[in-house]
C-alpha positions as CSV (number, residue, x, y, z in Angstrom):
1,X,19.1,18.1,-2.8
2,X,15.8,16.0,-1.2
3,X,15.7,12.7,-1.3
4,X,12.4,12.9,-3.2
5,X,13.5,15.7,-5.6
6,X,12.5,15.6,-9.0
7,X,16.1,15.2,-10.7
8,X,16.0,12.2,-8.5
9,X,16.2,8.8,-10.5
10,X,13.8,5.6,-8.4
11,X,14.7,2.3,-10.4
12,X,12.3,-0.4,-9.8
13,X,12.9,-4.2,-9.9
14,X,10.3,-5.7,-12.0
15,X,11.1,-9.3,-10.4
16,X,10.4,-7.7,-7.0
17,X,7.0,-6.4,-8.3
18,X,5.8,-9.5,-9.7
19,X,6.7,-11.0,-6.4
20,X,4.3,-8.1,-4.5
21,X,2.0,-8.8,-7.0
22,X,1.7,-5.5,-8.7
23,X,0.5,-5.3,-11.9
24,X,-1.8,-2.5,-12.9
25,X,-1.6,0.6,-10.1
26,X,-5.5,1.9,-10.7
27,X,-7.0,-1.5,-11.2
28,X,-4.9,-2.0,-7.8
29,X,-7.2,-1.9,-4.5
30,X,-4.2,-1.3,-2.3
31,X,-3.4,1.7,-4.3
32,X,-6.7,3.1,-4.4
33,X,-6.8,3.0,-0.8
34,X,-3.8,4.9,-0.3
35,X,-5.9,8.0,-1.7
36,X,-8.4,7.2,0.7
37,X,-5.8,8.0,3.7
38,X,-4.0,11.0,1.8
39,X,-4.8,13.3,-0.9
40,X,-4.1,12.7,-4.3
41,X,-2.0,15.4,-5.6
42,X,-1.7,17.1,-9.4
43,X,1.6,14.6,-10.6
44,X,-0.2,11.5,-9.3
45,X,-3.5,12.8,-11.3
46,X,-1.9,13.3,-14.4
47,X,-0.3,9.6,-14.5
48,X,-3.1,7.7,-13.4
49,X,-5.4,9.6,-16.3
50,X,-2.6,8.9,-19.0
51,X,-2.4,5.2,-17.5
52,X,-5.9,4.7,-17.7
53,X,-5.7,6.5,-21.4
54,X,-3.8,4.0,-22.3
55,X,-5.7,0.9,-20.2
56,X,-8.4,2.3,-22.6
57,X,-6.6,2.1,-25.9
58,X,-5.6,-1.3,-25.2
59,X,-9.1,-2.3,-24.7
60,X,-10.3,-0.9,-27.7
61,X,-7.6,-2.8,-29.8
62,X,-8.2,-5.9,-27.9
63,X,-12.4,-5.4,-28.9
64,X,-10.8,-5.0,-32.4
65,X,-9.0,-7.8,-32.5
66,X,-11.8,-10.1,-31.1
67,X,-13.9,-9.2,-33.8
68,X,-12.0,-10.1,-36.4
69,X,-12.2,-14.1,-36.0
70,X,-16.3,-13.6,-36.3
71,X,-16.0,-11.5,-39.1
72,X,-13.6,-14.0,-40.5
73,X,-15.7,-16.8,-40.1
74,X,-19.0,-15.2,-41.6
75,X,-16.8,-14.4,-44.4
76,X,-16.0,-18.1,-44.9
77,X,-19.3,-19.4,-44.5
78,X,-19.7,-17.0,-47.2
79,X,-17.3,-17.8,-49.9
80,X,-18.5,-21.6,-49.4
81,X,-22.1,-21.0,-50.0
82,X,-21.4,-18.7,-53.2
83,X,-19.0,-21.1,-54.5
84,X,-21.3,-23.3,-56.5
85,X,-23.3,-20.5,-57.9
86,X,-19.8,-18.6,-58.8
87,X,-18.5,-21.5,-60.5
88,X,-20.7,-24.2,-61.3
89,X,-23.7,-21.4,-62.9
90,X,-20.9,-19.3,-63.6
91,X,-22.6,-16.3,-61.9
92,X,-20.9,-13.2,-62.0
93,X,-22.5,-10.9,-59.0
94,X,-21.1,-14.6,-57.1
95,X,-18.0,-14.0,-58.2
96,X,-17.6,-10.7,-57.6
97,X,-18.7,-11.7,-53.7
98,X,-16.2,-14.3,-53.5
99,X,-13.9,-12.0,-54.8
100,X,-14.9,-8.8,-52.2
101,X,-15.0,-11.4,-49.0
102,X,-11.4,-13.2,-49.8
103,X,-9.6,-9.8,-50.2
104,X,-11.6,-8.6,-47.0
105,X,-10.1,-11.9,-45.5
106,X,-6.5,-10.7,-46.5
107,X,-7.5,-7.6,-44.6
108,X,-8.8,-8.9,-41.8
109,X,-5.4,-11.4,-41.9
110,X,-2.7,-8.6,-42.3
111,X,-4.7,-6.5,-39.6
112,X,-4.8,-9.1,-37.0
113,X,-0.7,-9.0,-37.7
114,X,-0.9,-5.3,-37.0
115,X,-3.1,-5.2,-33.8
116,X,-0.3,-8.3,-32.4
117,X,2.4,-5.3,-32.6
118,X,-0.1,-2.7,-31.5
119,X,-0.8,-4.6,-28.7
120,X,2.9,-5.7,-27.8
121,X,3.8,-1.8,-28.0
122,X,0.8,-0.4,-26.0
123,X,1.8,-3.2,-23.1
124,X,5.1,-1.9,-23.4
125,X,3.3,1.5,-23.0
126,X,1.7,0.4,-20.1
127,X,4.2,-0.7,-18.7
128,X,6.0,2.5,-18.6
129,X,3.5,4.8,-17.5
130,X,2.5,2.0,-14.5
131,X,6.3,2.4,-13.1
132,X,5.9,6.0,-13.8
133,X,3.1,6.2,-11.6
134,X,4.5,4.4,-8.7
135,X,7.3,6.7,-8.7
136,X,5.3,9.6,-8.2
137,X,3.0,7.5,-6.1
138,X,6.6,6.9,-4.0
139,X,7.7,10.3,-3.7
140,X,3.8,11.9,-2.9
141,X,3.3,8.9,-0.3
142,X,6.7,9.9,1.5
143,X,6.8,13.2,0.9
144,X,3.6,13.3,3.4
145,X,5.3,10.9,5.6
146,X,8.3,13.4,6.3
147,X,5.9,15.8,6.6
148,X,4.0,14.2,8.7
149,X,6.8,13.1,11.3
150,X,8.3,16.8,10.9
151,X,5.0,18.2,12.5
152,X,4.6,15.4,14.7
153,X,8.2,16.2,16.0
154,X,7.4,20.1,16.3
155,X,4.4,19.1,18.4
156,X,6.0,17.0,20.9
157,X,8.4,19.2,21.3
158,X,5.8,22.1,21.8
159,X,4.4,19.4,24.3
160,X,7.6,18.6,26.6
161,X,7.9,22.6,26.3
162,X,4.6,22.9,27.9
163,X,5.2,20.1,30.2
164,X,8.7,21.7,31.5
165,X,6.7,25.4,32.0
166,X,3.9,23.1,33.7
167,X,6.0,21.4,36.1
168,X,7.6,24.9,36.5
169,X,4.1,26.6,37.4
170,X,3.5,23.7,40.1
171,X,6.8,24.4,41.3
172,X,6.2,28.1,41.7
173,X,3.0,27.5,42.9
174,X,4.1,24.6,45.7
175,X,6.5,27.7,47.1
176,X,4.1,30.4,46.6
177,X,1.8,28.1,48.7
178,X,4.4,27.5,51.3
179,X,4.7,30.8,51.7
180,X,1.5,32.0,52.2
181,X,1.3,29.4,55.1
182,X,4.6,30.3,57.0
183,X,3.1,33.6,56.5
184,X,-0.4,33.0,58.1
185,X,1.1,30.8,61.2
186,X,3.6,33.5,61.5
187,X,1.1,35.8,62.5
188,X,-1.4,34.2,64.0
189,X,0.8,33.3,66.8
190,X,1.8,37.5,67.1
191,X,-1.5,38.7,66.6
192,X,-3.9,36.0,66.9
193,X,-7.0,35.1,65.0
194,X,-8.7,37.8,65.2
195,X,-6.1,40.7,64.3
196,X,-5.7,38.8,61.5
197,X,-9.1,38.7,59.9
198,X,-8.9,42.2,60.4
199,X,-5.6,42.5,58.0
200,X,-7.1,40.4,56.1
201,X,-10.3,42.8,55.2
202,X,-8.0,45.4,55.2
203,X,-5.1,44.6,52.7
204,X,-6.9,41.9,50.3
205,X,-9.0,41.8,47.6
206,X,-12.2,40.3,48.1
207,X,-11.8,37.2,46.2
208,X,-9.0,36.2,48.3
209,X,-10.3,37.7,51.5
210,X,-12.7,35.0,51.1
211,X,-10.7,32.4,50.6
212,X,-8.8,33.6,53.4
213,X,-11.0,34.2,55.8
214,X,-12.7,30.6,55.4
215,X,-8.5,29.3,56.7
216,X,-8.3,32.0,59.2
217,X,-11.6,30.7,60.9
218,X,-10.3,27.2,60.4
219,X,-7.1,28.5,62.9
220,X,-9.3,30.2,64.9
221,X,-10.3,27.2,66.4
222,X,-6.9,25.4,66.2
């Protein structure tokens, strides 16, 4: 089994990430720019759009609950201008107000409870899909590193290959070379400069009879 396989448990220390500092992944500029280096793959996709589901949830309760205290408060100012008229003129469309904007107070009261648990759960929430994310985050970012340093190894491999059949070429080439010059002093001292011209025409292809005649003129006037 991998080290990154999926049956494989990561266990994060939440002490050690308050200590790095990481809170929320996506609103997290050092883990955006990790996507900006590698590709983001299908698991990593799928968390951060359920993370950010969530992010958006939480907002929407968190709009919800800050309009409760002005709703509240218009409420009040309510009840306290329609209490003279409710009870000092006795005047029932008052009372039925006061009545309509103190049980909407209880409302507003009992939801702001509700929306304090909401809100404790979908941090909670949160919280879970964030550490969910860096473990896929974990296992994408060094699954690409091993990768990575498995090609890199192929390659220089592939490179000291080609440097060993290099050196092996220059080798071959060196003696080849040597060869060919044994070979030319050889006969230049039987047959002399220009007998040897003459094999030259005679047994080479023209590309090398060039080449060789321009050294055979250079020993012809050794």
């Amino acid at each position: 089994m991998g080290f990154l396989s999926r049956k494989k448990q990561i266990h994060f220390d939440i002490a050690t990430l308050k200590k790095n500092d990481i809170t929320i992944l996506t609103l997290d500029e050092r883990w955006n720019r990790l996507f900006r280096i590698i590709p983001i793959n299908a698991a990593v996709k799928k968390r951060q759009d359920f993370l950010n589901k969530l992010l958006a949830q939480e907002a929407g309760l968190y709009q919800e609950k800050n309009n409760i205290d002005p709703e509240k408060k218009k409420l009040i100012n309510t009840i306290i201008s329609l209490t003279p008229e409710a009870f000092d003129k006795n005047d029932e469309n008052a009372k039925l107000t006061l009545q309509k904007s103190k049980q909407r107070i209880e409302a507003l009261n009992k939801r702001a409870e509700e929306l304090e648990e909401e809100l404790y759960e979908k941090r909670e929430e949160i919280r879970r899909a964030n550490f969910k994310l860096l473990e896929e985050t974990v296992r994408l970012v060094y699954s690409v590193m091993r990768k990575s340093r498995k090609r890199e190894q192929r390659i220089e491999k592939e490179i000291n290959s080609l440097k060993k059949r290099l050196k092996e070429l220059q080798t071959l080439k060196q003696s080849i070379t040597t060869d060919w010059t044994d070979v030319y002093a050889f006969f230049h001292t039987l047959l002399g400069a220009e007998e040897l011209t003459k094999l030259d025409k005679l047994f080479l292809k023209p590309e090398v009879e060039n080449h060789e005649d321009g050294e055979s003129g250079s020993n012809e006037k050794d």
